[in-house]
PDB file of N, CA, C and O in Angstrom:
ATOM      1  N   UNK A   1     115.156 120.233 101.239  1.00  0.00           N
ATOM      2  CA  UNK A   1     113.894 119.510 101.192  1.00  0.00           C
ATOM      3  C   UNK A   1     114.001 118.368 100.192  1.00  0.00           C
ATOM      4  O   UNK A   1     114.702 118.404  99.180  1.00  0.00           O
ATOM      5  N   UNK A   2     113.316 117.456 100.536  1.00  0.00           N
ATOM      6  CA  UNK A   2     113.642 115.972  99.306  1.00  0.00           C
ATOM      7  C   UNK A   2     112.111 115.747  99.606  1.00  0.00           C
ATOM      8  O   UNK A   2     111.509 115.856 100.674  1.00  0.00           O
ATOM      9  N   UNK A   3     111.589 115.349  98.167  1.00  0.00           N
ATOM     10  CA  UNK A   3     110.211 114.980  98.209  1.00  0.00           C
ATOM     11  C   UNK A   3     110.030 113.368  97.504  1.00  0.00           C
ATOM     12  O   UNK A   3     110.888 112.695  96.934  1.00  0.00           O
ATOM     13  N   UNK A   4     108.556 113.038  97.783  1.00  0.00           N
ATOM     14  CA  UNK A   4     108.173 111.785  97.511  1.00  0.00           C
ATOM     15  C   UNK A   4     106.872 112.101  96.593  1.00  0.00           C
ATOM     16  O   UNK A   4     105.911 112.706  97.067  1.00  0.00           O
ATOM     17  N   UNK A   5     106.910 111.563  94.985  1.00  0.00           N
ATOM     18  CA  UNK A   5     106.365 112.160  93.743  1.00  0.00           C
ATOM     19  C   UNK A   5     105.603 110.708  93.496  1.00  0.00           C
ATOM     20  O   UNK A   5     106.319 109.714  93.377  1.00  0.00           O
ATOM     21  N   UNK A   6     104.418 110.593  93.431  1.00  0.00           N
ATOM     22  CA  UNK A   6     103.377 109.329  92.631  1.00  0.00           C
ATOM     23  C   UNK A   6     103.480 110.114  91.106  1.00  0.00           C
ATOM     24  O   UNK A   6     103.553 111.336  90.972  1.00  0.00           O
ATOM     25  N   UNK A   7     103.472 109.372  90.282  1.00  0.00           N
ATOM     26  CA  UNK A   7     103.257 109.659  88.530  1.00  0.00           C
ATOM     27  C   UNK A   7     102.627 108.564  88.283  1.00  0.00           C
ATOM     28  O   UNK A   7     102.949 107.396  88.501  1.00  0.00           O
ATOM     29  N   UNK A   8     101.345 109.193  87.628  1.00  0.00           N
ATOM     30  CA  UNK A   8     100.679 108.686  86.814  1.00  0.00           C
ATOM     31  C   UNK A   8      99.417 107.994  87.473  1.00  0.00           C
ATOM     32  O   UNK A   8      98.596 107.432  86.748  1.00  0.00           O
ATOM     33  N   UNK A   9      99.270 108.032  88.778  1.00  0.00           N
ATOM     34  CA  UNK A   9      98.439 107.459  89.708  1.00  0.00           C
ATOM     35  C   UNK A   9      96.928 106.741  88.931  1.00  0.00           C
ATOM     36  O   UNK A   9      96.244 107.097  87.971  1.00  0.00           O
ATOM     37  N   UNK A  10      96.852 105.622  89.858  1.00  0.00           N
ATOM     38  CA  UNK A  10      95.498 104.304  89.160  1.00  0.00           C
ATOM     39  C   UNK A  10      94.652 104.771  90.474  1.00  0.00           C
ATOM     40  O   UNK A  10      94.853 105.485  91.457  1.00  0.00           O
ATOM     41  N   UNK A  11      93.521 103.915  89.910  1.00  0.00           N
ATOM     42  CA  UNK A  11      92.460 104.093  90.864  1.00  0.00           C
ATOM     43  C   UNK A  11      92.307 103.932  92.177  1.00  0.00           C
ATOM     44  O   UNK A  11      91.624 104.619  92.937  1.00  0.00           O
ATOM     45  N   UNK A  12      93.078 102.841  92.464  1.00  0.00           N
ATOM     46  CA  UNK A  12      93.782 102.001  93.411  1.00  0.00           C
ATOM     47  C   UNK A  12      94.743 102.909  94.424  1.00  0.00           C
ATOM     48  O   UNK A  12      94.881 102.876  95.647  1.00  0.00           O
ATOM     49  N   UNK A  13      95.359 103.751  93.367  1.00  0.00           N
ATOM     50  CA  UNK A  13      95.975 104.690  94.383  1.00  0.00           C
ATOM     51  C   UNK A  13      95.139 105.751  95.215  1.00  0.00           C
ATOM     52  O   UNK A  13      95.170 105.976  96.425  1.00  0.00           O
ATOM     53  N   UNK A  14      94.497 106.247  94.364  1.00  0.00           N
ATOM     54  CA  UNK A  14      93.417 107.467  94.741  1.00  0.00           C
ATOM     55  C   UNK A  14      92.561 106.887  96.095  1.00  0.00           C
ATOM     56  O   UNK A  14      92.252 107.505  97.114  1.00  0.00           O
ATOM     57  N   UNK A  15      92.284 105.430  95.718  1.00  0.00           N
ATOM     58  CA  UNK A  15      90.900 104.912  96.698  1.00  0.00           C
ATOM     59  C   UNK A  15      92.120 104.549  98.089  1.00  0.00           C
ATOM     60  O   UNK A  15      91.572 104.079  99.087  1.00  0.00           O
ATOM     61  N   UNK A  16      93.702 104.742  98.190  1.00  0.00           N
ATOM     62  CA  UNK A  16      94.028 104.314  99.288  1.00  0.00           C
ATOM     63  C   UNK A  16      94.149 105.792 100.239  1.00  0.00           C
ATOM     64  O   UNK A  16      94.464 105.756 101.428  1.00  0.00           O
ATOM     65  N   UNK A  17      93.968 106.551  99.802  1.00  0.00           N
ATOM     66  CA  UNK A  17      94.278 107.683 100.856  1.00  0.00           C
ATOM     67  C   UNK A  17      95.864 108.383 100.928  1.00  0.00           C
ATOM     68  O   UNK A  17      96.355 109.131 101.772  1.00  0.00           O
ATOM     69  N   UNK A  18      96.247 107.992 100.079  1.00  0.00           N
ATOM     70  CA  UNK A  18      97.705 108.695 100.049  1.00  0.00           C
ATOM     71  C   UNK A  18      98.182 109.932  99.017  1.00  0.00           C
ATOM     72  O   UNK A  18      97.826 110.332  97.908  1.00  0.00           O
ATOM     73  N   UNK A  19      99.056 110.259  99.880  1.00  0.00           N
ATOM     74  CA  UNK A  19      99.503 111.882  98.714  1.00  0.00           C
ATOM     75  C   UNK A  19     100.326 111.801  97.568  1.00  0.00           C
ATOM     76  O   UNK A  19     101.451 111.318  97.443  1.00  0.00           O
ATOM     77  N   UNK A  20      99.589 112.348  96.763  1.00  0.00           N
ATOM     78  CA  UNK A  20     100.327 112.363  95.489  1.00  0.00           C
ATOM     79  C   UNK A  20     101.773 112.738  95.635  1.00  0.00           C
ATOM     80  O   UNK A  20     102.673 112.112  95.075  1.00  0.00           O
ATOM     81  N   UNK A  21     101.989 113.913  96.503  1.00  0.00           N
ATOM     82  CA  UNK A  21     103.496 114.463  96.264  1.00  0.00           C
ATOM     83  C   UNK A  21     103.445 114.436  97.927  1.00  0.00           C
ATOM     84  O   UNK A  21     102.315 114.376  98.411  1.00  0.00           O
ATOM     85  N   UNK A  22     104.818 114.483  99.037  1.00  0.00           N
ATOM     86  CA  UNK A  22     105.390 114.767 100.104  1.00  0.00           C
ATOM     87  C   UNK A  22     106.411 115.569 100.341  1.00  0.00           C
ATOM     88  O   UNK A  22     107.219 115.755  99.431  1.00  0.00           O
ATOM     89  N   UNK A  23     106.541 116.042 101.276  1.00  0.00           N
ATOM     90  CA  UNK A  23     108.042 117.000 101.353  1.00  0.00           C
ATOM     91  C   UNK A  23     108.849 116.272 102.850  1.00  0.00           C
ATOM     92  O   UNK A  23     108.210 116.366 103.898  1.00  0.00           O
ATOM     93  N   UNK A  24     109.394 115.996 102.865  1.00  0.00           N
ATOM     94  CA  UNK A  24     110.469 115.587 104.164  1.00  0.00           C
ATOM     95  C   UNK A  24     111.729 116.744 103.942  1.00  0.00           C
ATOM     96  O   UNK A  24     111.929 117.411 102.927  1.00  0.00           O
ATOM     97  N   UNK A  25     112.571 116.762 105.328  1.00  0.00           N
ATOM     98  CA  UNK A  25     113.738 117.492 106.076  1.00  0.00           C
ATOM     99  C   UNK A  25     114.753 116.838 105.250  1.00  0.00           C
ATOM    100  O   UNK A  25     115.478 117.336 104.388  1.00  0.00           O
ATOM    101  N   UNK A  26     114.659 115.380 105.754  1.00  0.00           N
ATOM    102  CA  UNK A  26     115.752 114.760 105.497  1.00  0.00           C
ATOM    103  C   UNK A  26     115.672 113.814 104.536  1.00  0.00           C
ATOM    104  O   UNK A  26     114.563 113.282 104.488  1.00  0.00           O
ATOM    105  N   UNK A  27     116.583 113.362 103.640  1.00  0.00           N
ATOM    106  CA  UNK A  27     116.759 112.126 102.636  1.00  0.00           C
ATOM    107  C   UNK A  27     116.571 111.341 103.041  1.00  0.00           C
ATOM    108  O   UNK A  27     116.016 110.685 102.159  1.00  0.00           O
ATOM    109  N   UNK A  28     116.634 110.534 104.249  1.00  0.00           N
ATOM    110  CA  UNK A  28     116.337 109.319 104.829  1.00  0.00           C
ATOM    111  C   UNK A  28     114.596 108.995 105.316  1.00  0.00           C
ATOM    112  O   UNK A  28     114.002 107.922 105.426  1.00  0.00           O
ATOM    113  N   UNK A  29     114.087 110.547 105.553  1.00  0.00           N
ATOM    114  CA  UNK A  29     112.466 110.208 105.748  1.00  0.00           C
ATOM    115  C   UNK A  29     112.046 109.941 104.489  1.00  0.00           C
ATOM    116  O   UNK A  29     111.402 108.912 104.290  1.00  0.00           O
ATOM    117  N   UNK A  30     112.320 110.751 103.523  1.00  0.00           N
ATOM    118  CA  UNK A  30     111.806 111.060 102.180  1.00  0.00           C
ATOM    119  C   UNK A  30     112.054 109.141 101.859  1.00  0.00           C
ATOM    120  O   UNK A  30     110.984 108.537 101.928  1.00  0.00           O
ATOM    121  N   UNK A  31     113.098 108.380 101.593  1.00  0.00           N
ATOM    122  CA  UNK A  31     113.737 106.965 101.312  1.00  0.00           C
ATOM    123  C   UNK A  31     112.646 105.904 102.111  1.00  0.00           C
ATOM    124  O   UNK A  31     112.040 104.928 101.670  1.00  0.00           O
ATOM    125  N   UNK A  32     112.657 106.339 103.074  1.00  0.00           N
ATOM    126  CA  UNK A  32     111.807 105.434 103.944  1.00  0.00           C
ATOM    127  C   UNK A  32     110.115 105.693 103.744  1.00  0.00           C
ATOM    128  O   UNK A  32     109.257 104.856 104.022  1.00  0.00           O
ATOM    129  N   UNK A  33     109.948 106.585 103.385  1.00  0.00           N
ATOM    130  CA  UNK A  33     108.268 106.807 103.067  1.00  0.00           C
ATOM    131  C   UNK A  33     107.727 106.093 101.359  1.00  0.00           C
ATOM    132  O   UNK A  33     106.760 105.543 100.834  1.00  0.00           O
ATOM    133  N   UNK A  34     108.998 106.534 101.064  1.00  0.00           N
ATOM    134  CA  UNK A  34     108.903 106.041  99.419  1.00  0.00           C
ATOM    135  C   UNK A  34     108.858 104.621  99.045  1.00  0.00           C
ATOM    136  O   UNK A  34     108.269 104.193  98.052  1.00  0.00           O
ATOM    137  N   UNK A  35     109.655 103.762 100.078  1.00  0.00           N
ATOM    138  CA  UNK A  35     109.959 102.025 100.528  1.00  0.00           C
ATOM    139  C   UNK A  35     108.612 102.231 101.252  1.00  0.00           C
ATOM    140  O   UNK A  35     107.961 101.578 100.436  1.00  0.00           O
ATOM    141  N   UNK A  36     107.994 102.498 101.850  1.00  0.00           N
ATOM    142  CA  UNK A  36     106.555 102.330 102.471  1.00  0.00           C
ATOM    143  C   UNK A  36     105.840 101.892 101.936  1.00  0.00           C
ATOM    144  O   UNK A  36     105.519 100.706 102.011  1.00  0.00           O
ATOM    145  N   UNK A  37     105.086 103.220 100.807  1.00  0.00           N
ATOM    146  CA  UNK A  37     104.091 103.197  99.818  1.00  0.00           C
ATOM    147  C   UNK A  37     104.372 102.400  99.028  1.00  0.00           C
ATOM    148  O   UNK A  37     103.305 102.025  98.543  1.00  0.00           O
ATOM    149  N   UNK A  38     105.504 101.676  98.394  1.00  0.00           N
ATOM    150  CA  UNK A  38     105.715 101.089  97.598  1.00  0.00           C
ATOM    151  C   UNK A  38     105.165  99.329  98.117  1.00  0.00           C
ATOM    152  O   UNK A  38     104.405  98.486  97.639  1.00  0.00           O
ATOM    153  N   UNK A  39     105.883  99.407  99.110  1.00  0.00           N
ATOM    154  CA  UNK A  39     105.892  98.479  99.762  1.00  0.00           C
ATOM    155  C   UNK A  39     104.025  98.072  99.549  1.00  0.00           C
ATOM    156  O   UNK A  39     103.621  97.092  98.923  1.00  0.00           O
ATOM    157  N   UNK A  40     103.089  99.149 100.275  1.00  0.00           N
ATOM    158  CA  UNK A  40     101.870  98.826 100.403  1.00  0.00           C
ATOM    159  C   UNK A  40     101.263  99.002  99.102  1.00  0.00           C
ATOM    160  O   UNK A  40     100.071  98.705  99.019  1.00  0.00           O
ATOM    161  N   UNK A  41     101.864  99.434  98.057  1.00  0.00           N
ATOM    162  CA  UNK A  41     101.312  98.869  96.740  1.00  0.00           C
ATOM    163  C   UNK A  41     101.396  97.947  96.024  1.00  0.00           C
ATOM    164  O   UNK A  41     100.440  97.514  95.380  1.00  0.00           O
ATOM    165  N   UNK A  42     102.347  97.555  96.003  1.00  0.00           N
ATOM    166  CA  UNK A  42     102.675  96.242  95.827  1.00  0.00           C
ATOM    167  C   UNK A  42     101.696  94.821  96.718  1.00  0.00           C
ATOM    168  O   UNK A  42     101.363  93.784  96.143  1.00  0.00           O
ATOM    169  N   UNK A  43     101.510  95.019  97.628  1.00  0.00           N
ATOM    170  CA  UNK A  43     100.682  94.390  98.554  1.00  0.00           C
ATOM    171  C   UNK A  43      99.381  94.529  98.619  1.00  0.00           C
ATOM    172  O   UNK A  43      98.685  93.545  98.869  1.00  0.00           O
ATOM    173  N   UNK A  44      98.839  95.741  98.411  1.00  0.00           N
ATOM    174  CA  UNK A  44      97.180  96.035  98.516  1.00  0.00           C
ATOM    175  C   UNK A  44      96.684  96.712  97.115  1.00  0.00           C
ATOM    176  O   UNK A  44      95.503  96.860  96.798  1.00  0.00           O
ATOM    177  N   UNK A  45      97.758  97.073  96.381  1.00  0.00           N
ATOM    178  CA  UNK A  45      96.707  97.340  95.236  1.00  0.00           C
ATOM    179  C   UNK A  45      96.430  96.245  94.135  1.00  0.00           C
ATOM    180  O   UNK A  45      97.118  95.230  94.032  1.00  0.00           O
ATOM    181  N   UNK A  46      95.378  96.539  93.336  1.00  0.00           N
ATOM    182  CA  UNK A  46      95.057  95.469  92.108  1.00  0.00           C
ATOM    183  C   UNK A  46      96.555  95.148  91.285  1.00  0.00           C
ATOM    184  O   UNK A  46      97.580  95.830  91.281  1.00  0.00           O
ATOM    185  N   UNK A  47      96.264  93.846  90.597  1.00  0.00           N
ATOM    186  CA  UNK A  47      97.517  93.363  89.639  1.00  0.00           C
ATOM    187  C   UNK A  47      97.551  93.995  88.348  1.00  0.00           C
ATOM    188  O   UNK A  47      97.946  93.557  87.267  1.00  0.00           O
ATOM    189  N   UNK A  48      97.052  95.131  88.672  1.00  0.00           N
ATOM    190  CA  UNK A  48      96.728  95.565  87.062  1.00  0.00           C
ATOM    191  C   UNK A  48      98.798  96.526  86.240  1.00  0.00           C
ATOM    192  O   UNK A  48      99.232  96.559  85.089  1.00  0.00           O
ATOM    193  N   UNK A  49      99.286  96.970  87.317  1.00  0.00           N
ATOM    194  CA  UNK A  49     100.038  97.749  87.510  1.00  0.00           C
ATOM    195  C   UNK A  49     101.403  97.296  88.136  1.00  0.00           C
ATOM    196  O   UNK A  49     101.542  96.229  88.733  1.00  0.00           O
ATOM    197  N   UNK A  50     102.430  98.253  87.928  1.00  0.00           N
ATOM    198  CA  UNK A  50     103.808  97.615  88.624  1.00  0.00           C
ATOM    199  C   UNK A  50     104.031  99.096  89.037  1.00  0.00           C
ATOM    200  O   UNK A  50     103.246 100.006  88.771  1.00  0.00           O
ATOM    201  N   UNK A  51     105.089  99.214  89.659  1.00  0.00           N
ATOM    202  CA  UNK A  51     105.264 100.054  90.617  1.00  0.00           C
ATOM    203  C   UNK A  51     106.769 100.285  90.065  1.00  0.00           C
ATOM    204  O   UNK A  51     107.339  99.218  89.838  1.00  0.00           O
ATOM    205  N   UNK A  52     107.397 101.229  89.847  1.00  0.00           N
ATOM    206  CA  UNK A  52     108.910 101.749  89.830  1.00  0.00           C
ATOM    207  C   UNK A  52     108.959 102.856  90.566  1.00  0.00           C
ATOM    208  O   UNK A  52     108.254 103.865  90.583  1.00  0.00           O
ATOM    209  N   UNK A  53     110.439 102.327  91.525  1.00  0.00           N
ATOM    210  CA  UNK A  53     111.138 103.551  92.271  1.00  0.00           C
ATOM    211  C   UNK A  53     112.207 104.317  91.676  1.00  0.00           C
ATOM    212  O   UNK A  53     113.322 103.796  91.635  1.00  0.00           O
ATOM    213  N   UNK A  54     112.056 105.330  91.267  1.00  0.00           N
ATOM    214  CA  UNK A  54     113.279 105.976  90.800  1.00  0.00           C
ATOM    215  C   UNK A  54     113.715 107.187  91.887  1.00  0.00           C
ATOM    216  O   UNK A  54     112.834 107.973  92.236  1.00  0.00           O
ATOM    217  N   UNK A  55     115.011 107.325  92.394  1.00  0.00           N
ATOM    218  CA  UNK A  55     115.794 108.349  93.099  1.00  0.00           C
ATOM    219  C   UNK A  55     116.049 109.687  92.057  1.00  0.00           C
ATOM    220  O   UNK A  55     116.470 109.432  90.929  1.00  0.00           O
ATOM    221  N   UNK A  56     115.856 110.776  92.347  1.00  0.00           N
ATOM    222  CA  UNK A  56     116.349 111.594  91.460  1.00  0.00           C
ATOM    223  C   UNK A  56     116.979 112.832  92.536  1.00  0.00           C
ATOM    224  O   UNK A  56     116.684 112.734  93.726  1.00  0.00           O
ATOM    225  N   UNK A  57     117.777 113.893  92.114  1.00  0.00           N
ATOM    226  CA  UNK A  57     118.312 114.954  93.065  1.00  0.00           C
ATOM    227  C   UNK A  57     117.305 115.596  93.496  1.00  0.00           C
ATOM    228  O   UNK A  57     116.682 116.434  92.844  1.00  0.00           O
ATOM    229  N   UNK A  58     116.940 115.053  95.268  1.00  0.00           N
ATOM    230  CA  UNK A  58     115.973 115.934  95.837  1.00  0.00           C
ATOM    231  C   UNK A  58     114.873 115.378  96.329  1.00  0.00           C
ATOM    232  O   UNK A  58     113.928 115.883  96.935  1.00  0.00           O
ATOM    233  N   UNK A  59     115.196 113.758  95.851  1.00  0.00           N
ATOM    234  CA  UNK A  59     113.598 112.801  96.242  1.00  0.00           C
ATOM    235  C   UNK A  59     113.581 111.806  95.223  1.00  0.00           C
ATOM    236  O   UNK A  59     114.286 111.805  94.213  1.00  0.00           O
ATOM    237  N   UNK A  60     112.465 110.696  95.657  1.00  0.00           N
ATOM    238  CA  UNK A  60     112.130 109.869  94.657  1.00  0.00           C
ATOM    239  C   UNK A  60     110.561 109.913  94.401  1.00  0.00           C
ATOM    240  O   UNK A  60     109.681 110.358  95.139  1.00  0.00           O
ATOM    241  N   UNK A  61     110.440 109.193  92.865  1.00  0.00           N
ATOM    242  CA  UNK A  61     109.318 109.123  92.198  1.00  0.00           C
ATOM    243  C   UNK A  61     109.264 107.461  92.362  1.00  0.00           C
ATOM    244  O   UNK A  61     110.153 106.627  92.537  1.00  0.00           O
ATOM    245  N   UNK A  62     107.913 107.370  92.235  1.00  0.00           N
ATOM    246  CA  UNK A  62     107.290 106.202  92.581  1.00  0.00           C
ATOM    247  C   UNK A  62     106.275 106.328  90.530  1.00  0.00           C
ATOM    248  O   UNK A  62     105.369 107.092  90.199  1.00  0.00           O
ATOM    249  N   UNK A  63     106.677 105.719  90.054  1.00  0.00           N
ATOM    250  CA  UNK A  63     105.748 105.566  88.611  1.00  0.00           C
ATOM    251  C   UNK A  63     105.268 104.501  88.463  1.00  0.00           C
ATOM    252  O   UNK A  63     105.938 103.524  88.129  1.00  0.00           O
ATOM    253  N   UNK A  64     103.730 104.461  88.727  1.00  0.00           N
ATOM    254  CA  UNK A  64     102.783 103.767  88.676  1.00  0.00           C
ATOM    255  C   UNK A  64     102.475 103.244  86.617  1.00  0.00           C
ATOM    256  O   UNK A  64     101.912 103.997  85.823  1.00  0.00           O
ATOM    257  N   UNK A  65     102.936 102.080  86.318  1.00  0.00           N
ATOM    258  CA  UNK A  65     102.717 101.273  84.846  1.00  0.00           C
ATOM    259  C   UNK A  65     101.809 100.355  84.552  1.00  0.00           C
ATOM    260  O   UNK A  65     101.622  99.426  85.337  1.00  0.00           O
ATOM    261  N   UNK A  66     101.104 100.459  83.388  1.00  0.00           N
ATOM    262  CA  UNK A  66     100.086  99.242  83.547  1.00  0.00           C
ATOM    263  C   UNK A  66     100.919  98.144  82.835  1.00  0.00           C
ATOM    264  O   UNK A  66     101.346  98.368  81.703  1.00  0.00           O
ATOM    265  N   UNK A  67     101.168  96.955  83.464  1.00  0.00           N
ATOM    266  CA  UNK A  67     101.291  95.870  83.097  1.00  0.00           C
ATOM    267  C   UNK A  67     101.220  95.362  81.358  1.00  0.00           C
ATOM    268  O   UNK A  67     101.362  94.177  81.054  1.00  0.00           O
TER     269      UNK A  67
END
């Protein structure tokens, strides 16, 4: 199992409808969901924040920073 981890989540995240944590089969869903959300945060949430992807054994974390 490889999961997809939000830390530290903003308001912005909460008000979009997405899950804090995910579980995928494979490393490549888990990679591609994580490039998603990122993707649409970067794009639709406020400028208040930056977004880091980190890979770790088993999944990546997405850590939400305030600027």
């Amino acid at each position: 199992m490889y999961s997809v981890e939000v830390r530290h989540p903003c308001r912005c995240f909460f008000r979009s409808g997405m899950a804090e944590r995910q579980q995928f089969e494979r490393k490549e869903e888990a990679e591609a969901e994580a490039h998603r959300m990122l993707q649409e945060m970067e794009v639709h949430f406020c400028r208040q924040h930056r977004f880091d992807l980190n890979e770790f054994p088993g999944g990546y974390t997405i850590v939400i920073v305030p600027r």
